[in-house]
C-alpha positions as CSV (number, residue, x, y, z in Angstrom):
1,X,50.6,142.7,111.5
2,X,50.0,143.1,107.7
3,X,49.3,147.1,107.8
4,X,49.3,149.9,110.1
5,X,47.3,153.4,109.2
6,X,48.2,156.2,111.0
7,X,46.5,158.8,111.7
8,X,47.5,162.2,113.0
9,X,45.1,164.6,114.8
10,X,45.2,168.0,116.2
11,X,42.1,169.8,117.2
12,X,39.9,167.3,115.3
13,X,37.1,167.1,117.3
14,X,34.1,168.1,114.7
15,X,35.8,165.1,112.2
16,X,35.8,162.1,114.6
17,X,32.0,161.3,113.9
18,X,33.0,161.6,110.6
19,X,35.8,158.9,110.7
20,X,33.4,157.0,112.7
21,X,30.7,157.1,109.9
22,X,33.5,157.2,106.7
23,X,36.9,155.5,108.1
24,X,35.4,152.1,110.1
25,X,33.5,150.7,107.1
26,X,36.8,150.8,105.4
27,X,38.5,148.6,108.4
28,X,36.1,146.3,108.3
29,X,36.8,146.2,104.9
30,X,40.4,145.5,104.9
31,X,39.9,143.4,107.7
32,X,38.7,140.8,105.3
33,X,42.2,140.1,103.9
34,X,44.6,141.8,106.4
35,X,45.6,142.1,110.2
36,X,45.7,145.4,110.5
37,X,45.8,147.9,113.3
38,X,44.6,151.8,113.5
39,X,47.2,154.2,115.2
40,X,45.4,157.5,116.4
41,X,48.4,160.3,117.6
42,X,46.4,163.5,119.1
43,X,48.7,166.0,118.9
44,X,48.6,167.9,121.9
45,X,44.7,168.3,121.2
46,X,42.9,171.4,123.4
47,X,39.3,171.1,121.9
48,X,38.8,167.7,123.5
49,X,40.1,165.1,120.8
50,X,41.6,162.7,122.8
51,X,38.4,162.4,124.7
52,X,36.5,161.7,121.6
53,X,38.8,159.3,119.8
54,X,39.1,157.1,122.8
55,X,35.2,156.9,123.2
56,X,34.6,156.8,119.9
57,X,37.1,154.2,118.7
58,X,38.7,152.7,121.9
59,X,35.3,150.3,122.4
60,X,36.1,149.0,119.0
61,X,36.4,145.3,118.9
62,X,36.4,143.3,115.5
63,X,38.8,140.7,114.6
64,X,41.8,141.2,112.7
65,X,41.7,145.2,114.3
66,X,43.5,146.4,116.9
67,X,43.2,150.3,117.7
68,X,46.0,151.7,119.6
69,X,46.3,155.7,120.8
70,X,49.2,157.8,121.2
71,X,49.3,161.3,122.3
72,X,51.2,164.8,123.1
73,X,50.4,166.9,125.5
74,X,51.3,169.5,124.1
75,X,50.9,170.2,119.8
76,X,54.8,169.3,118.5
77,X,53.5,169.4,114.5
78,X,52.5,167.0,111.6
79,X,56.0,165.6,111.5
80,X,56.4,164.5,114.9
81,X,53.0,163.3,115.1
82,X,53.7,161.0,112.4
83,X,57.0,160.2,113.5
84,X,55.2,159.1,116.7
85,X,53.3,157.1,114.9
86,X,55.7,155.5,112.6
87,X,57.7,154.1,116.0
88,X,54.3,152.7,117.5
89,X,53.5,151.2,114.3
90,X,54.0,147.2,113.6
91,X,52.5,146.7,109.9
92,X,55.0,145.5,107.5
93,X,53.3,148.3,105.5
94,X,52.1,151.7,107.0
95,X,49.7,154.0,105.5
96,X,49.5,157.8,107.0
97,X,46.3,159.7,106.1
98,X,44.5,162.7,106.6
99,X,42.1,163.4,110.1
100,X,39.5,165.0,108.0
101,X,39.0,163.1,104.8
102,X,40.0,165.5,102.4
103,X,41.4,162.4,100.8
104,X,38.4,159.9,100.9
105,X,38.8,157.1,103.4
106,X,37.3,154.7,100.7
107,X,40.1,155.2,98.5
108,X,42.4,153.7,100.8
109,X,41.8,149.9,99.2
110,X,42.4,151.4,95.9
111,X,45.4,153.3,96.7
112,X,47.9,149.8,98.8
113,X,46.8,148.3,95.6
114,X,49.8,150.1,93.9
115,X,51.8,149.1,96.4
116,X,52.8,146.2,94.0
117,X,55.8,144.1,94.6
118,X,58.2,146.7,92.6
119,X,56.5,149.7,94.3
120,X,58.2,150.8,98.0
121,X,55.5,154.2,98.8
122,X,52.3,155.1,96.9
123,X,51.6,158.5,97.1
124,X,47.8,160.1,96.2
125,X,48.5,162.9,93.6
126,X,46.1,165.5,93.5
127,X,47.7,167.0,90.4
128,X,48.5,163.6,88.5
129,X,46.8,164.4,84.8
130,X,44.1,162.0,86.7
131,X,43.7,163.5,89.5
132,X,41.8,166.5,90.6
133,X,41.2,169.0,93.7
134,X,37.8,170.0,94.5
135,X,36.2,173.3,96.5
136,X,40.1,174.0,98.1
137,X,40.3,177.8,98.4
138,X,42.9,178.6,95.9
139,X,45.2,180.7,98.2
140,X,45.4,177.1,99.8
141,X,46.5,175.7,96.3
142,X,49.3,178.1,95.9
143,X,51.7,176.3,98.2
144,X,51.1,173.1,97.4
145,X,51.0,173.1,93.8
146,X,53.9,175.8,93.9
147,X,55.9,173.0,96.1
148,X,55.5,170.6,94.1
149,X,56.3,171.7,90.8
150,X,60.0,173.0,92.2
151,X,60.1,169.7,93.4
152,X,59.6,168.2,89.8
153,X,62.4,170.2,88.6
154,X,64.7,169.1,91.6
155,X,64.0,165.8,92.0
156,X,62.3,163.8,89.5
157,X,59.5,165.5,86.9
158,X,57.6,161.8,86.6
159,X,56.3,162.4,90.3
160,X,53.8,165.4,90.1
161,X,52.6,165.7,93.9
162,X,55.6,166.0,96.6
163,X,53.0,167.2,99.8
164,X,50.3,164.8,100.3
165,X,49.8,162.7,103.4
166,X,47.5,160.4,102.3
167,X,50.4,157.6,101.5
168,X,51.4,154.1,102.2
169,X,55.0,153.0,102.5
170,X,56.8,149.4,103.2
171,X,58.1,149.5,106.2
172,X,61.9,149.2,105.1
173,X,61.0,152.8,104.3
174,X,60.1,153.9,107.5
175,X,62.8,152.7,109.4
176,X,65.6,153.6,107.2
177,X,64.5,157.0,106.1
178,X,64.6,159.4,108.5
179,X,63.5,162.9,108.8
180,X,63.9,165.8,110.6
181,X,61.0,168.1,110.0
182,X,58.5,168.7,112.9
183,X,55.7,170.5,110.3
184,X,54.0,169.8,107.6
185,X,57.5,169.6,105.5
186,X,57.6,166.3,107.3
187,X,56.0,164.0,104.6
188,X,57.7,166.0,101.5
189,X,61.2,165.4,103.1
190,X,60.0,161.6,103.7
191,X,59.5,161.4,99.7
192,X,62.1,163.2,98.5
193,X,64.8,161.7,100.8
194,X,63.3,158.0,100.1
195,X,63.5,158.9,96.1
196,X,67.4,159.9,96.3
197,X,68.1,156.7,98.5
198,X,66.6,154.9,95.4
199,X,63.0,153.9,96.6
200,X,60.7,153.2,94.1
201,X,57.4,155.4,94.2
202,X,54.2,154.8,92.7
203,X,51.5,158.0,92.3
204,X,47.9,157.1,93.1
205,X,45.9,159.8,91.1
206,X,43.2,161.1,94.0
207,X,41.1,163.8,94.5
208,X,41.5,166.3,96.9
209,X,38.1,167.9,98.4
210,X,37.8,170.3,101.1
211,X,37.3,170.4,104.5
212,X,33.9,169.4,105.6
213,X,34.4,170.7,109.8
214,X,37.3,172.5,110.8
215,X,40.1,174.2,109.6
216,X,43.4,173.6,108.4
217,X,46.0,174.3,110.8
218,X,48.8,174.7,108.1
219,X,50.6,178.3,108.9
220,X,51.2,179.2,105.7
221,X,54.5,181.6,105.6
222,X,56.0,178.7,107.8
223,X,55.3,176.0,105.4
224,X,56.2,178.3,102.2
225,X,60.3,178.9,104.5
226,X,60.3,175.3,105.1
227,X,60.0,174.4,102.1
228,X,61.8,176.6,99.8
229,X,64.9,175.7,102.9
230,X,64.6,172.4,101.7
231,X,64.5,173.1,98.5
232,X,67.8,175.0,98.9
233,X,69.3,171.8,100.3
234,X,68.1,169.4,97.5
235,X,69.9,172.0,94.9
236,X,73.5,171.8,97.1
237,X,72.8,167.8,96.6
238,X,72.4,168.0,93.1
239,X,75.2,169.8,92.5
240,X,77.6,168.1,95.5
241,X,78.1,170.3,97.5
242,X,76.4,169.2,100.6
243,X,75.0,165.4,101.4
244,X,70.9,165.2,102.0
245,X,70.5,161.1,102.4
246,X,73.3,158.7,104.0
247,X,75.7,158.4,101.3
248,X,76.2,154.8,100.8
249,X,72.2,154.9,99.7
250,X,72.4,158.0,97.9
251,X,71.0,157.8,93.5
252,X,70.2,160.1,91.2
253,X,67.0,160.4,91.0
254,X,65.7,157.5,89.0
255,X,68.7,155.6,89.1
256,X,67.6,152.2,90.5
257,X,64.0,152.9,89.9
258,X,61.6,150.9,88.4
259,X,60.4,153.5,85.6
260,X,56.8,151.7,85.5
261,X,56.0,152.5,89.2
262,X,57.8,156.2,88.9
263,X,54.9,156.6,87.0
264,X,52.5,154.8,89.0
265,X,49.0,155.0,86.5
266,X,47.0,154.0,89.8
C-alpha cells in the first residue's frame, strides 16, 4: 500500500455528503498513480456517523482503493482517534486530515508532493507568509496562532504552524514516534517530538476556511492547559532537566535537518 489517509470523525454527520461530493474525486485522483486506502475512525459518534460513513463510503469499489472503518463506542479524543488510525493503517506514507474540509480535500495532491525524498512529514501551515485563514472566528484563532508561536520559540522558529491535522508523514514516523495525548494536543506532540528525534519537516502553506456544517468540538480551556503543559515540558528539555523523546534519538532542533525542507516553500 503506497498511502493511507486517515480520517478522524466525531459527530460529523452534516459533512459526510460533503466528503462524498469534495474527498472521492480526490481518490480517484490519486488512484491513478498510488494504491491507496481510506481509514475512517468515528469516534464514539452519537448523531449517527457511523451509519452514514459506512453507507456512504463502504459501497465504494474502484481499483487501487480500499476503504476500511474503525470505530469507538464511546468519544476517547482526536489523539486516540488518530492513534487508532495510525495502527490500522498500511501505507508506507499516511496522511491524517480534517472531517470537515477546513483544509481543502483538493489540496491533498499538492501537499505529499513535499513529501520529497529529504522530507519525513509535511505539515499545511495556515500562518506560513503563504498561507492564509479564512472566515475562522477569531476567538478560534487565539489558540492556535498563540500555540504556535510559543512553539517557534521552543522548538524551531523556521516551522510557523505546530496544530494542524491536515499532514502526511512516512511511516518510519508513525511507528517510532509515539505520543501520549488523547485531545487535540495529539498532533502538536507528534511534530514536536518527531522534530527533536531529528525528523525532517517540510511546511505546506494552506488555507484554512471555516466550517461549512457543524461545529468544532475543540474545548477550548482544555486545549489552551494542554498545551501550555507541554509547553512546560519542551522548556525542562531544553534546558536538561527532564527527557521528552527516547534519548538515543534525541537533536537539537535542527540538528540533522535538512535546512531546505525545514523551510518547506510548498
Amino acid at each position: 500500500m503506497d498511502l493511507s489517509i486517515v480520517i478522524p470523525c466525531y459527530n460529523e454527520v452534516e459533512n459526510v455528503s460533503k466528503m462524498q461530493r469534495e474527498f472521492l474525486p480526490v481518490v480517484a485522483e490519486l488512484a491513478r498513480a498510488h494504491s491507496l486506502e481510506v481509514v475512517f475512525v468515528d469516534d464514539g459518534s452519537t448523531d449517527g456517523t457511523w451509519q452514514a460513513l459506512t453507507e456512504t463510503f463502504g459501497d465504494h469499489k474502484e481499483s487501487q482503493v480500499v476503504v476500511r472503518f474503525e470505530r469507538h463506542l464511546v468519544n476517547r479524543g482526536l489523539g486516540a482517534a488518530i492513534r487508532t488510525g495510525f495502527a490500522a493503517a498500511c501505507g508506507k506514507v499516511v496522511l491524517t486530515t480534517d472531517s470537515d474540509g477546513t483544509y481543502r480535500f483538493s489540496e491533498i495532491p499538492a501537499l505529499l508532493s513535499c513529501l520529497t525524498p529529504d522530507v519525513d512529514i509535511v505539515t499545511a501551515s495556515p500562518y506560513h507568509p503563504a498561507g492564509g485563514v479564512e472566515g475562522v472566528p477569531a476567538y478560534r484563532l487565539i489558540l492556535s496562532r498563540g500555540s504556535s508561536f510559543l512553539y517557534r520559540v521552543l522548538v524551531n522558529g523556521r516551522i510557523h504552524t505546530y496544530t494542524c491535522l491536515f499532514r502526511a508523514y512516512r511511516r518510519e514516523v508513525i511507528e517510532r514516534v509515539s505520543f501520549q495525548s488523547d485531545g487535540f494536543l495529539a498532533g502538536t506532540e507528534i511534530l514536536v517530538k518527531a522534530m527533536l528525534m531529528g525528523y525532517r519537516v517540510a511546511e505546506y502553506p494552506a488555507v484554512l476556511y471555516s466550517r461549512a456544517f457543524g461545529t468544532s468540538k475543540a474545548k477550548l480551556m482544555r486545549t489552551i492547559l494542554a498545551h501550555l503543559g507541554f509547553q512546560a515540558r519542551i522548556l525542562l528539555h531544553r534546558l536538561a532537566l527532564a527527557p521528552l523523546v527516547e534519548s538515543h534519538k534525541a537533536l537539537h532542533p535542527g540538528e540533522g535537518t535538512n535546512p531546505r525542507a525545514i523551510i518547506g516553500e510548498g
